[in-house]
C-alpha positions as CSV (number, residue, x, y, z in Angstrom):
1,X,-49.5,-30.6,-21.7
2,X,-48.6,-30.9,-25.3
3,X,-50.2,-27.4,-26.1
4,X,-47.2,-25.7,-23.2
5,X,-44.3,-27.7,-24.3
6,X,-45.6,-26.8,-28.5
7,X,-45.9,-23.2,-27.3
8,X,-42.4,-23.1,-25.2
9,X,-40.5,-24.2,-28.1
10,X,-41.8,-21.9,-30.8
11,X,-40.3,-19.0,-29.3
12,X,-37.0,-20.3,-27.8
13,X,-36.3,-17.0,-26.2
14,X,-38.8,-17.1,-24.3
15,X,-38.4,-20.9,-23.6
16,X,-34.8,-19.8,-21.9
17,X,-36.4,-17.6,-19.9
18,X,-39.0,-20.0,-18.1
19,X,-36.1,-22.5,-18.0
20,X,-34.1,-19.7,-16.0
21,X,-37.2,-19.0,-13.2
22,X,-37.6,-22.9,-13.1
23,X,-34.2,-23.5,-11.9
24,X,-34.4,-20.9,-9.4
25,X,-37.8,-22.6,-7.8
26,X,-35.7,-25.5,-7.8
27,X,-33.3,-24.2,-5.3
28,X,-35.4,-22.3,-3.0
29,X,-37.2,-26.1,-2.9
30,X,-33.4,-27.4,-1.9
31,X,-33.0,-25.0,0.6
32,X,-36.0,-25.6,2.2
33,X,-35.4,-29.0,2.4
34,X,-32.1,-28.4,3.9
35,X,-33.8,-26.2,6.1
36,X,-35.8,-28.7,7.6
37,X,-32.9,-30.9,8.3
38,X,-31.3,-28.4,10.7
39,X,-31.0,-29.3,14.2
40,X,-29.5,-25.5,14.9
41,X,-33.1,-23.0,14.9
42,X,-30.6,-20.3,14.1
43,X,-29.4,-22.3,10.8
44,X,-32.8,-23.6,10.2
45,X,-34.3,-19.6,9.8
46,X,-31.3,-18.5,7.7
47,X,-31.5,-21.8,5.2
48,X,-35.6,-21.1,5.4
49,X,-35.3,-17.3,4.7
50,X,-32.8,-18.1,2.2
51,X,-36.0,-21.0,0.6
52,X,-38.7,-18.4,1.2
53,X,-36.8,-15.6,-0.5
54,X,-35.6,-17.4,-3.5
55,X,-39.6,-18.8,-3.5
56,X,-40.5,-15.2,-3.8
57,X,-38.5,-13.6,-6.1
58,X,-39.8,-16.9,-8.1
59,X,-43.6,-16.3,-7.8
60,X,-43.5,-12.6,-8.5
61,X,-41.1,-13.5,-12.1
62,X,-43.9,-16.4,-13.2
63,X,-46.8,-14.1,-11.7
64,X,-47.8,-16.8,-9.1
65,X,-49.0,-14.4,-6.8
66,X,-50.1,-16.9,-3.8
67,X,-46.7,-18.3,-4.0
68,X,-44.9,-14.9,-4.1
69,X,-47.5,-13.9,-0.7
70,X,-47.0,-16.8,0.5
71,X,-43.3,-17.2,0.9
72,X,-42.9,-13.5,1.3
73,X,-44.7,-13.3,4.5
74,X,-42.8,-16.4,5.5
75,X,-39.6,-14.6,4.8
76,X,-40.7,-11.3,7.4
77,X,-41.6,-14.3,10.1
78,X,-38.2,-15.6,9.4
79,X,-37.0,-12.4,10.2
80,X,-38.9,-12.0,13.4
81,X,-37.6,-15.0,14.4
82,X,-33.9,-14.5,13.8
83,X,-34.0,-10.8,15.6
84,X,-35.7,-12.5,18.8
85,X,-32.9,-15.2,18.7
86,X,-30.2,-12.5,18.2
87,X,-31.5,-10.8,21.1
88,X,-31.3,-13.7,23.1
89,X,-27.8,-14.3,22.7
């Protein structure tokens, strides 16, 4: 733990960026939890796709490729779900 915090702060540019991709897994996590507070489907898929895409765009920027896979495929089932609903209505 030491060794990642030591080699974070000896190159502070590179420290910012890290910071930056942190912050944006922090708030596909919110969304996803607001996701699942949704009693609306319609507004559960949008605040979910919203999580999974955020997600994404996080694993491919830290090269976590199972979470980048992951949330990506989530995201097109999010989508397949919203177009059935639209239909619906």
């Amino acid at each position: 733990m030491y060794r990642y915090y030591a080699t974070l702060y000896a190159n502070s540019t590179n420290w910012r960026e890290q910071m930056t991709w942190e912050y944006l897994g922090y708030i596909a996590s919110v969304f996803l939890v607001i996701s699942l507070m949704m009693s609306n489907v319609i507004k559960l898929r949008w605040f979910n796709l919203t999580g999974c895409v955020c997600f994404t765009i996080y694993g491919v920027m830290i090269e976590a490729w199972p979470v980048a896979l992951t949330n990506g495929l989530l995201a097109l089932v999010n989508i397949y779900h919203l177009y059935k609903l639209h239909r619906v209505q």
